[in-house]
C-alpha positions as CSV (number, residue, x, y, z in Angstrom):
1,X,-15.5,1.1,18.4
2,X,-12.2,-1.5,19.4
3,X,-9.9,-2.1,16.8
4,X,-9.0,-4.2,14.7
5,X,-6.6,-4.9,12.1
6,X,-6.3,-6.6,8.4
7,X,-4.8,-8.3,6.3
8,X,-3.9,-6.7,3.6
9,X,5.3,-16.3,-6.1
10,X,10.5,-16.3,-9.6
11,X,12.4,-14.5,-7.4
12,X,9.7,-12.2,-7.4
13,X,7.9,-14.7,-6.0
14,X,10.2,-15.4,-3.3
15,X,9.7,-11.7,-2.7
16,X,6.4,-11.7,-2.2
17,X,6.4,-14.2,0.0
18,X,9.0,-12.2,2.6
19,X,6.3,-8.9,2.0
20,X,3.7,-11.1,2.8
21,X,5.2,-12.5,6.0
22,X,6.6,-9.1,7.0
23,X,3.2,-7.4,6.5
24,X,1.4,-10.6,8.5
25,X,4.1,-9.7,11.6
26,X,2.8,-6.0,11.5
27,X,0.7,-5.3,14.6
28,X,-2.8,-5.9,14.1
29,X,-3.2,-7.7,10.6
30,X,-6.2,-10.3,11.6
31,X,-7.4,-11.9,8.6
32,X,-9.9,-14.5,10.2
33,X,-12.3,-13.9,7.4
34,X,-10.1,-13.9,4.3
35,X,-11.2,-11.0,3.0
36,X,-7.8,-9.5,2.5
37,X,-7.6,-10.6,-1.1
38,X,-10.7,-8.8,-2.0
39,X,-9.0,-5.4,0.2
40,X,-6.3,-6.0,-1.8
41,X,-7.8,-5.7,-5.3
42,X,-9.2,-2.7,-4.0
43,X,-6.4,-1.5,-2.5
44,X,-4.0,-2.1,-6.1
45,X,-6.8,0.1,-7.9
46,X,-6.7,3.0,-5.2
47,X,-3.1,2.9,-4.3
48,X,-0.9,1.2,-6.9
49,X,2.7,0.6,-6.4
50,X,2.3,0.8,-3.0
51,X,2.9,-1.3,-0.1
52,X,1.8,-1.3,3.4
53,X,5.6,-1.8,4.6
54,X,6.9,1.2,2.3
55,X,7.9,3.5,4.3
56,X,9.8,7.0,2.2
57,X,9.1,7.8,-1.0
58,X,13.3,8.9,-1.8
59,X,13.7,5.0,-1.7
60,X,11.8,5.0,-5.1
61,X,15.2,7.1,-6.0
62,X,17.4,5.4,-4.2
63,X,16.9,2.3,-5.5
64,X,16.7,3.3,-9.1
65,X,20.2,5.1,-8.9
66,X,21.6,1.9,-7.7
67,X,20.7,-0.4,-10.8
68,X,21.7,3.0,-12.9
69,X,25.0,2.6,-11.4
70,X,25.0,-1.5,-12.2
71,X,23.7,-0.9,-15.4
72,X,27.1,2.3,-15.5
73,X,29.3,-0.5,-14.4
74,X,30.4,1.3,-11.3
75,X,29.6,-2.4,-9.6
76,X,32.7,-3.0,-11.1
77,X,31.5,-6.1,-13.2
78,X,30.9,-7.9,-10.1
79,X,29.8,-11.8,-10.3
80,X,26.8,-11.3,-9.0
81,X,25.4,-7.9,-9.0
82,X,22.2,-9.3,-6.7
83,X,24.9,-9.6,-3.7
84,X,26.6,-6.1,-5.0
85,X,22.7,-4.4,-4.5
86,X,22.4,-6.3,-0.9
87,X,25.7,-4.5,0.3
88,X,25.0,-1.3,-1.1
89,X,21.7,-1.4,0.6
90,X,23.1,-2.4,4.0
91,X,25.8,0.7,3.4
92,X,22.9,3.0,2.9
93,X,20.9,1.8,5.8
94,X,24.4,2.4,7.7
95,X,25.2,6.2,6.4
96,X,21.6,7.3,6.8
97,X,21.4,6.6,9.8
98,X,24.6,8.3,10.5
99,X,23.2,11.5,8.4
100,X,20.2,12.0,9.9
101,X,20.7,10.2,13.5
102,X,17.3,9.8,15.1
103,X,15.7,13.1,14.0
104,X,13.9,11.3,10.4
105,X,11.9,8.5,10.5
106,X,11.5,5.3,8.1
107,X,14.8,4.9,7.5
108,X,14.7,1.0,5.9
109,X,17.4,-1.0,8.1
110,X,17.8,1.8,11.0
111,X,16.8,-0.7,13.8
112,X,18.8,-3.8,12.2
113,X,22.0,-2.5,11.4
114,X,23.8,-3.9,14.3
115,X,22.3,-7.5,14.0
116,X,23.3,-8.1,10.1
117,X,22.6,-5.0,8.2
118,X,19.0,-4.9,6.5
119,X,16.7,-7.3,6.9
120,X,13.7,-6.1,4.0
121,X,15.7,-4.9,1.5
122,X,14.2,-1.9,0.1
123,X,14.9,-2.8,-3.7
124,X,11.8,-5.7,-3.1
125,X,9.6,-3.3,-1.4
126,X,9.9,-0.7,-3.9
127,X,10.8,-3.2,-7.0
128,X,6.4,-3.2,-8.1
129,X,6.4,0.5,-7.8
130,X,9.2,1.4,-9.8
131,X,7.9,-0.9,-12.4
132,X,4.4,0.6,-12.3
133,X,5.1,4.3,-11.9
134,X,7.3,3.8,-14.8
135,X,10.7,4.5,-13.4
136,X,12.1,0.9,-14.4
137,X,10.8,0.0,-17.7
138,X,10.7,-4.1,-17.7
139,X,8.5,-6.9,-17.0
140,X,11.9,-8.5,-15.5
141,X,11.8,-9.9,-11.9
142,X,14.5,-8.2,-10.0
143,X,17.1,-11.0,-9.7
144,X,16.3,-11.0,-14.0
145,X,16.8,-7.2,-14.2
146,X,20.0,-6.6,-12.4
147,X,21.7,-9.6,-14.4
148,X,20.4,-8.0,-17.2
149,X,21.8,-5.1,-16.2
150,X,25.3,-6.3,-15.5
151,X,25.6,-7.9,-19.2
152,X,25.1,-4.9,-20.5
153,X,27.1,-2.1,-18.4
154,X,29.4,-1.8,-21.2
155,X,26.2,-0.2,-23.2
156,X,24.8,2.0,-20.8
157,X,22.1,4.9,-21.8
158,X,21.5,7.7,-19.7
159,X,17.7,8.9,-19.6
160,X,16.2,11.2,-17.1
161,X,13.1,13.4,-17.4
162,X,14.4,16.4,-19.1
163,X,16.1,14.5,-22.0
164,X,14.6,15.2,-25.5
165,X,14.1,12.4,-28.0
166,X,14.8,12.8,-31.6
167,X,15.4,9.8,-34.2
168,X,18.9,9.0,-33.3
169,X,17.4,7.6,-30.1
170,X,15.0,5.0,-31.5
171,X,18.2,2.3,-31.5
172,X,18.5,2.9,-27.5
173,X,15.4,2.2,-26.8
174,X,16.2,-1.0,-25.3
175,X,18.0,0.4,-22.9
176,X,16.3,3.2,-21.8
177,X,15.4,1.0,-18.9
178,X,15.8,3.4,-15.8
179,X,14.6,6.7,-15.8
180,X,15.7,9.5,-13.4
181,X,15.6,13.1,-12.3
182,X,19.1,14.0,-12.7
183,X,22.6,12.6,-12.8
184,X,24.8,12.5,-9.5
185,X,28.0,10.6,-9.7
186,X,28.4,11.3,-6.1
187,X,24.9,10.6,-5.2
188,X,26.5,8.6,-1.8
189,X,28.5,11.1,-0.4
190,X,27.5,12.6,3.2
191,X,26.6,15.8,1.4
192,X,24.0,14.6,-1.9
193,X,22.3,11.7,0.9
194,X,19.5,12.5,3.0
195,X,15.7,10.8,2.9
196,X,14.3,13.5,2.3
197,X,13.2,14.6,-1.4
198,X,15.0,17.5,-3.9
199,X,12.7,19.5,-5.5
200,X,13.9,17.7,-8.6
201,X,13.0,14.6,-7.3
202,X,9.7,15.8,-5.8
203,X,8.8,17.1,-9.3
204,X,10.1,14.0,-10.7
205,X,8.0,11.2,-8.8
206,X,4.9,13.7,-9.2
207,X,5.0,13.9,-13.0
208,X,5.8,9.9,-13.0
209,X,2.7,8.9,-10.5
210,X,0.9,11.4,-12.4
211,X,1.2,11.0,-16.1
212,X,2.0,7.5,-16.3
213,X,-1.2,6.2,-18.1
214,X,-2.0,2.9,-16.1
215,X,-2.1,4.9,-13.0
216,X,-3.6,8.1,-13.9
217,X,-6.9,7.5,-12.2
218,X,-5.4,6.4,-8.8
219,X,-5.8,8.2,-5.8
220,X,-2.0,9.7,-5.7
221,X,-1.9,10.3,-9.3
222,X,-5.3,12.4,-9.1
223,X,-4.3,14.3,-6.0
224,X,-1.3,15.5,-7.4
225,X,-2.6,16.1,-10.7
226,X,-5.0,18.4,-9.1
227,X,-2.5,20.5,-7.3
228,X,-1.8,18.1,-3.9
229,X,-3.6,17.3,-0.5
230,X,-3.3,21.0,1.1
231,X,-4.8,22.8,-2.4
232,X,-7.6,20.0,-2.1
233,X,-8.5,21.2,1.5
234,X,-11.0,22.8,2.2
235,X,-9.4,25.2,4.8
236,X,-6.6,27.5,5.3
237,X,-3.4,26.4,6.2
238,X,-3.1,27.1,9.7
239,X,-6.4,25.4,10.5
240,X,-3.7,21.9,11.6
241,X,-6.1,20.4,13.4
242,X,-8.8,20.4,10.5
243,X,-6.7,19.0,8.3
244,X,-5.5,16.0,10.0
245,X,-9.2,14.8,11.0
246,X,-9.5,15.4,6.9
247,X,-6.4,13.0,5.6
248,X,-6.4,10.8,9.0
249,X,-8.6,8.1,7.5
250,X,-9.9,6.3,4.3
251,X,-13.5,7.6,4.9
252,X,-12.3,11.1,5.8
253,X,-10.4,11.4,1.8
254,X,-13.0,9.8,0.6
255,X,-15.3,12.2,1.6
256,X,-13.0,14.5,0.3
257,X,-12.4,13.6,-3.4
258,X,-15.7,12.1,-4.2
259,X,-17.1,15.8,-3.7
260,X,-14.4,17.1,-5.8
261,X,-15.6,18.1,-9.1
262,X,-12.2,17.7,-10.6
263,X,-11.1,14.2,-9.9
264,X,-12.1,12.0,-12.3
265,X,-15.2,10.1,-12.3
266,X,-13.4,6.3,-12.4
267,X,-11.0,7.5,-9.6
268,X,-14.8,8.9,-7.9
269,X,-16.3,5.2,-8.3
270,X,-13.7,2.9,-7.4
271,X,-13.2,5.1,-4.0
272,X,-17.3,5.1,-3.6
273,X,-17.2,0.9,-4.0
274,X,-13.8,0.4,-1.7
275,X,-15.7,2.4,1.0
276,X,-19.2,0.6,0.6
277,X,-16.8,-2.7,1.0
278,X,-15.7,-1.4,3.7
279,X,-18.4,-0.5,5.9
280,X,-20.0,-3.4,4.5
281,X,-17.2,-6.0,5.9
282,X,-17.1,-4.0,9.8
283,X,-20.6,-6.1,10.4
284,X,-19.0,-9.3,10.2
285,X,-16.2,-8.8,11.7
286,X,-18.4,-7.4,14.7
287,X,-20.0,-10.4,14.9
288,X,-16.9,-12.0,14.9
289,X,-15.6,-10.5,18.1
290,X,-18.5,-11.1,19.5
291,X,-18.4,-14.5,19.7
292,X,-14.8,-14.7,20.0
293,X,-16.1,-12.9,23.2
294,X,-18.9,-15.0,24.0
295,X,-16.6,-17.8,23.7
296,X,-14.5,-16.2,26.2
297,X,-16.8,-15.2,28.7
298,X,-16.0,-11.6,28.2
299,X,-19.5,-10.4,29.1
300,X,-18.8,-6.8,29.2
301,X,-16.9,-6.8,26.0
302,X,-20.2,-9.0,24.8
303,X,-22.4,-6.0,25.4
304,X,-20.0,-3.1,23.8
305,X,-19.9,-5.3,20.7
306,X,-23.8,-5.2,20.6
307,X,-24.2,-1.9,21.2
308,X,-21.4,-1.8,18.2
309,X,-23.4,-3.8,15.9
310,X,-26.9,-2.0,16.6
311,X,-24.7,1.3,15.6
312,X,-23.5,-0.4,12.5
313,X,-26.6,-1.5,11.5
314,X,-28.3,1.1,11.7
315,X,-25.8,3.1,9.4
316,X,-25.8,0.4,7.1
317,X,-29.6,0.6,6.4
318,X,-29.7,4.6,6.5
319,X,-27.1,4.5,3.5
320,X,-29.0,1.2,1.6
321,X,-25.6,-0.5,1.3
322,X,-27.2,-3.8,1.1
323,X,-28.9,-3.2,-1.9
324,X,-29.6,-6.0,-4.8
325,X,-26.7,-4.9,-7.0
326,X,-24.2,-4.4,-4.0
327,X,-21.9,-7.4,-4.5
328,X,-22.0,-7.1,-8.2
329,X,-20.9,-3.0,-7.9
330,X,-17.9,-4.4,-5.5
331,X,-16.8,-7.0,-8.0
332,X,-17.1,-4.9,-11.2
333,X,-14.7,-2.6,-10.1
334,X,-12.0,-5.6,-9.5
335,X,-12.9,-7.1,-13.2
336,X,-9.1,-8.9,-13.8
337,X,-8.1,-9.4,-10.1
338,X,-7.0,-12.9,-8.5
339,X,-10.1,-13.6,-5.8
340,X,-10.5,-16.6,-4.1
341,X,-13.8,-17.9,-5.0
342,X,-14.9,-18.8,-1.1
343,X,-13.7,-15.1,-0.7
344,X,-16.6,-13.9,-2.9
345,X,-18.8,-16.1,-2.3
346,X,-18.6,-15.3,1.5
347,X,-19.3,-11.6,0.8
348,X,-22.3,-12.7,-2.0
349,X,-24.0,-14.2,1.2
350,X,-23.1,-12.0,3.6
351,X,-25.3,-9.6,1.5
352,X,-27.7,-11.8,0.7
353,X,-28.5,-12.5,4.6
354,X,-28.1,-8.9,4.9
355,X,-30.7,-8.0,2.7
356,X,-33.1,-10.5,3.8
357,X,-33.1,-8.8,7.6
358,X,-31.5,-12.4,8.5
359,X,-31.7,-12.6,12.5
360,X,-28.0,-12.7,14.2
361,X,-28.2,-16.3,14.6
362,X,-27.9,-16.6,11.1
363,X,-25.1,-14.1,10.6
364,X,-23.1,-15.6,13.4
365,X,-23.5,-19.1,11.8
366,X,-21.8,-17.7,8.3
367,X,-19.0,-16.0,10.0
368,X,-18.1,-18.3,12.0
369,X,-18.3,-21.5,9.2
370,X,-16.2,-19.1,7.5
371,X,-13.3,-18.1,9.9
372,X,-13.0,-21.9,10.7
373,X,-13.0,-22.8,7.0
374,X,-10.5,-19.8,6.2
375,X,-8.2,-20.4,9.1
376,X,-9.1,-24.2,10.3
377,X,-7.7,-25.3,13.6
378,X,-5.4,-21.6,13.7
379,X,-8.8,-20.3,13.9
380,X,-8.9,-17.7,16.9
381,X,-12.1,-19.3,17.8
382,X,-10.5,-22.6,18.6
383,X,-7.6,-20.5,21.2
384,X,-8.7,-19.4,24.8
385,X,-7.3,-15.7,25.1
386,X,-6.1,-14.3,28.4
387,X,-7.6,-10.9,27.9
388,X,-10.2,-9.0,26.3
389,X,-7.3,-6.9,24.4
390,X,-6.9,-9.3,21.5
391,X,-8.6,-7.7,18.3
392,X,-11.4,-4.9,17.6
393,X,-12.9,-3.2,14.7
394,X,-11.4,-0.4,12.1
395,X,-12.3,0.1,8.7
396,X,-10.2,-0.4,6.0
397,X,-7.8,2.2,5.1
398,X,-6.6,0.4,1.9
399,X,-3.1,1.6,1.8
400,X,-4.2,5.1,2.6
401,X,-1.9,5.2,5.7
402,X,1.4,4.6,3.9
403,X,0.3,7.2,0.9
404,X,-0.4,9.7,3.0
405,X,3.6,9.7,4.4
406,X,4.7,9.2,0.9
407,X,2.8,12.3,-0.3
408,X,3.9,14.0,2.2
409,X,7.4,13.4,1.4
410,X,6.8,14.4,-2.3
411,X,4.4,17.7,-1.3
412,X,7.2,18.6,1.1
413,X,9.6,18.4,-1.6
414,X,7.6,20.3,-4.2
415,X,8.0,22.9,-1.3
416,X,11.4,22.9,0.0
């Protein structure tokens, strides 16, 4: 099939909003239905922390030993300890780059140096995940938290993973706020900076993701609870080619852990639901393209998105995902999550139509009142296109792509 791409307020808010635009400028993030809310929801049970613009887990580390050292005073009481954090990042952007030249990838900044230093600031990508893998322990915005920080540099506490608790401690508890592997004063120089993990810190971010309760039935968390990708393989190690048509997609792990008999059943459903979702939502967005082609007057595009449909279809009805409980399985599983309401009831008749062997007419008449009500006059189907290479068809991955480097970067670590 073509391709096609999805979509995935404080000064967390303001945050957000810069994530949102800089995942919206990412090539191929098409949201003409406005089902990204809903992929979302599924995507912050399966992948949590995560972001589609994260790019190397050691930022997780990174970032936390820069508040450590705001909260240890070495920003040297500045006025504002937000601006201190933006130069230190813009440094770090600078001196990996010189460590590691061109040879690693993902560096945050790399490409950006010369024109003004970073542009996303890695302590807003990674600011959620800290907070939900339990690294930073606060409910604090970022902008609150390091001014929080500052006040109380005078008072710092020291907690890492191997400390031991005992009475004495129960008065610091209010500022055991960051936790960390290990203690480097020098963590900057040339020689303790690189992107890729320590063992210690590989071991640390595993037992985090792993053992912190709220996340403990997430995809990451049960792979590495259960030994890591390669031990869940079915292969041997040098079969390379194997294993990347394995872990290369959403369907491909899914097949994977759902006939695993030791990852747990609630991680099992809410993988077996996203990837029902998904397949479900390819129709639609076939018959999108398809009149987006019509409209066009791409006639040979027209009849590869036919033949696309007739092969959807026909999968759709061999697994019975239209069946009378569908919509309501989808929805269980995001109990608690914001959803628009034209979102779900979009997909609720979607199903419906679906389930009633609606002809096409009918299905073209839904999606396209819907990509003009989601998207209005920026609707593609109001824009003449030049050429036929303007969107396609993929299934959602739901974050999968950016896990799969970031447990890479903590398996290789565990392995160094």
């Amino acid at each position: 099939m073509s391709q096609l791409g999805w979509v995935d307020f404080s000064s967390d808010e303001r945050n957000k909003v810069k994530l949102v635009l800089a995942a919206l400028s990412e090539p191929g993030t098409l949201d003409e239905l406005g089902i990204g809310q809903i992929r979302d929801a599924f995507a912050n049970r399966l992948f949590p922390g995560l972001s589609t613009i994260q790019t190397r887990a050691k930022y997780f580390i990174i970032i936390a030993r820069l508040l450590r050292d705001i909260q240890n005073g070495k920003a040297k009481k500045p006025k504002n300890p937000h601006l201190w954090l933006e130069q230190q990042e813009h440094l770090l952007a600078e001196a990996l780059v010189r460590i590691h030249g061109g040879v690693e990838n993902g560096i945050i900044g790399a490409e950006s140096i010369a024109n003004g230093g970073v542009g996303r600031r890695p302590s807003s990508i990674y600011w959620n995940g800290l907070k939900t893998f339990g690294i930073v322990k606060s409910t604090l915005s970022l902008h609150e938290f390091c001014t929080a920080l500052a006040k109380n540099e005078h008072m710092p506490y020291i907690a890492n993973s191997d400390h031991q608790e005992g009475k004495d401690d129960d008065v610091h508890l209010t500022k055991r706020w960051i936790e960390l592997p290990d203690q480097i004063d020098n963590w900057q120089a040339d020689d303790n900076l690189k992107i890729s993990l320590s063992l210690k810190e590989a071991e640390f971010l595993k037992e985090k993701i792993s053992t912190t309760p709220e996340v403990e039935h997430s995809v990451l968390a049960q792979i590495l609870r259960n030994g890591g990708l390669a031990k869940l393989l079915p292969i041997s190690s040098n079969e390379t080619t194997a294993v990347s048509s394995l872990v290369l997609n959403f369907d491909a792990l899914a097949c994977l852990l759902t006939r695993h008999e030791s990852i747990s059943e609630r991680c099992k459903q809410q993988i077996i639901q996203a990837q029902s979702f998904s397949l479900a939502m390819e129709g639609p967005h076939i018959r999108f393209n398809i009149l987006l082609a019509q409209a066009n007057q791409f006639t040979t595009l027209v009849k590869t998105l036919d033949t696309d449909f007739q092969v959807w279809l026909a999968e759709v009805k061999r697994l019975d995902i239209f069946h009378s409980k569908c919509a309501d399985n989808w929805f269980s599983v995001l109990t608690g999550s914001r959803i628009n309401p034209s979102s779900r009831t979009f997909v609720e008749c979607w199903c419906k139509l679906m389930a009633g062997d609606a002809k096409v007419e009918q299905l073209d008449e839904l999606v396209k009142k819907r990509a003009k009500d989601n998207k209005q006059s920026r609707s593609l189907l109001n824009k003449k296109r030049d050429n036929e290479n303007w969107a396609g068809i993929r299934r959602l991955d739901f974050r999968w792509g950016v896990s799969r480097k970031l447990l890479a970067d903590i398996e290789g670590g565990l392995n160094a």
